[in-house]
N, C-alpha and C positions, 0 to 999 in steps of 0.2 A: 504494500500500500504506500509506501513510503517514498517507492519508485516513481510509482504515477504521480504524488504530488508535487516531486521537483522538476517532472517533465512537463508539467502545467503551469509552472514557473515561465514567464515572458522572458526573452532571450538578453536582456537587461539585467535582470535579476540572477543572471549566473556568471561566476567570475571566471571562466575562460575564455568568454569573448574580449572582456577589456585587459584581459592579461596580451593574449594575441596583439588586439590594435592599440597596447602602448608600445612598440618599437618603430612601428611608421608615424606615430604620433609626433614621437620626440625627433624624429629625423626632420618631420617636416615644419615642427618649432624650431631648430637647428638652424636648419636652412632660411628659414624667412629671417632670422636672429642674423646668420652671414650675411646674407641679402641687402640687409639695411645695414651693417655695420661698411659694408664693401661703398653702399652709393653716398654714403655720407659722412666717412672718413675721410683722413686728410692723406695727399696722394703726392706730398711733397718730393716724394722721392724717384718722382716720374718727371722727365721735366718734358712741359708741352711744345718747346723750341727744340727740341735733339740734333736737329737738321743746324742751324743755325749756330749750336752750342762747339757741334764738331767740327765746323768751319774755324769756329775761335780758337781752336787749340795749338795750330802754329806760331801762332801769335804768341799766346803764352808763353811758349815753349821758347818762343825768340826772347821773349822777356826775361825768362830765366835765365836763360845762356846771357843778357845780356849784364842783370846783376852779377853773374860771376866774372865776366870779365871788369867789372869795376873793383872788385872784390867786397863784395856788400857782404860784411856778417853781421848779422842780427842777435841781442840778447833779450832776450823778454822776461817779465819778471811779472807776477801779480800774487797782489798782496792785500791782505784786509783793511778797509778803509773806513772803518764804518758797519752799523746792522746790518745794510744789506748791500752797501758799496766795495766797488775793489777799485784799487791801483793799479795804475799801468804803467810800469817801468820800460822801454825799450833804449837799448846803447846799442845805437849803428857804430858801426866802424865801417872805413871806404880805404881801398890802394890811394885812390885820390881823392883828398879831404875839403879842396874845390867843388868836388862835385855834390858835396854834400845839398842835400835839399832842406829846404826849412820846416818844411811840414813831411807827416806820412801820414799815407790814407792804409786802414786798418780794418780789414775786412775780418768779421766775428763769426763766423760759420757754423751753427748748431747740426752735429749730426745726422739729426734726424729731421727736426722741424725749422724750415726756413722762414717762417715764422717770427722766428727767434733771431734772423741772422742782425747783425748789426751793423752799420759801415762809421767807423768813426775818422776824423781826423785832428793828429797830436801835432803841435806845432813844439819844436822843440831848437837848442841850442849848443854846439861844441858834439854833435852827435847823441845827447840825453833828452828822449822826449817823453813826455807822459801826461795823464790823465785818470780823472775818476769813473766810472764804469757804473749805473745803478744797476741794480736789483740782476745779477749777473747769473745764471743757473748754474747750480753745480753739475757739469758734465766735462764731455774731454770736447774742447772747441777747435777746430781749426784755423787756423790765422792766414791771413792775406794780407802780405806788409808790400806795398809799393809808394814810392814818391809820389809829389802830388801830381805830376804833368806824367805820371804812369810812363814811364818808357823803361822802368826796370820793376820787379818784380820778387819776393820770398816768399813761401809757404811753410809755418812750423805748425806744430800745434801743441797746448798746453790746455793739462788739470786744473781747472776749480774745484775746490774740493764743497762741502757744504757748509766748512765758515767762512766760504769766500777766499779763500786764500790758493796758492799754489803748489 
């Protein structure tokens, strides 16, 4: 008797159907969950000029070769400044101290989100230039050091840590 009244049971009322259609369930929350995480994410790390970007790269690359034939070396230094401020130390040194330039343009490059990136410029004196940096993220930043009229070019990159410092 016991039989027939589970078998009169509506097919709701037994737990092997929703055992079954909970694995296509969750796929298919899954998937709408990627869905929307994919169309409204940030896609920084795509760049929509590629064509344009690859063109530039001689260029660069002349620039580079061009800072070393000047003998540009670069020291960078950052350092806590403040809550949420850092310091920006750089000491160029040149083969020829002529050619030094007044300012440097300093490109801040967050890994991941460009976003973030920053473009500053240190006017400095005797090859010592520097500045204060707000609210700086702790991460590993890439730097873009070139003069202000760009015709040379460095690339380092340096740790912020999370008290700001280096």
């Amino acid at each position: 008797m016991n039989n027939d009244a589970s078998m009169q049971l509506p097919w709701y009322r037994h737990r092997w159907p929703w055992i079954l259609a909970a694995g296509p369930v969750t796929v298919i929350i899954a998937g709408v969950i990627t869905t929307w995480l994919a169309a409204t994410g940030n896609t920084a790390l795509v760049a929509d000029d590629y064509y344009k970007q690859g063109l530039t790269i001689n260029r660069t690359i002349e620039r580079e070769r061009k800072a070393t034939e000047l003998g540009v070396e670069l020291t960078v230094s950052a350092t806590p400044a403040g809550a949420d401020d850092t310091r920006f130390e750089l000491v160029l040194r040149m083969a020829d101290a002529t050619a030094m330039p007044a300012r440097l343009r300093v490109l801040l490059a967050h890994p991941t989100r460009s976003e973030l990136d920053r473009e500053l410029l240190f006017d400095g004196r005797d090859g010592h230039f520097g500045g204060v940096v707000r609210a700086l993220q702790p991460t590993h930043w890439k730097l873009v050091i070139e003069d202000e009229a760009r015709n040379w070019r460095v690339q380092q990159s340096l740790t912020v840590e999370a008290s700001g410092g280096h």
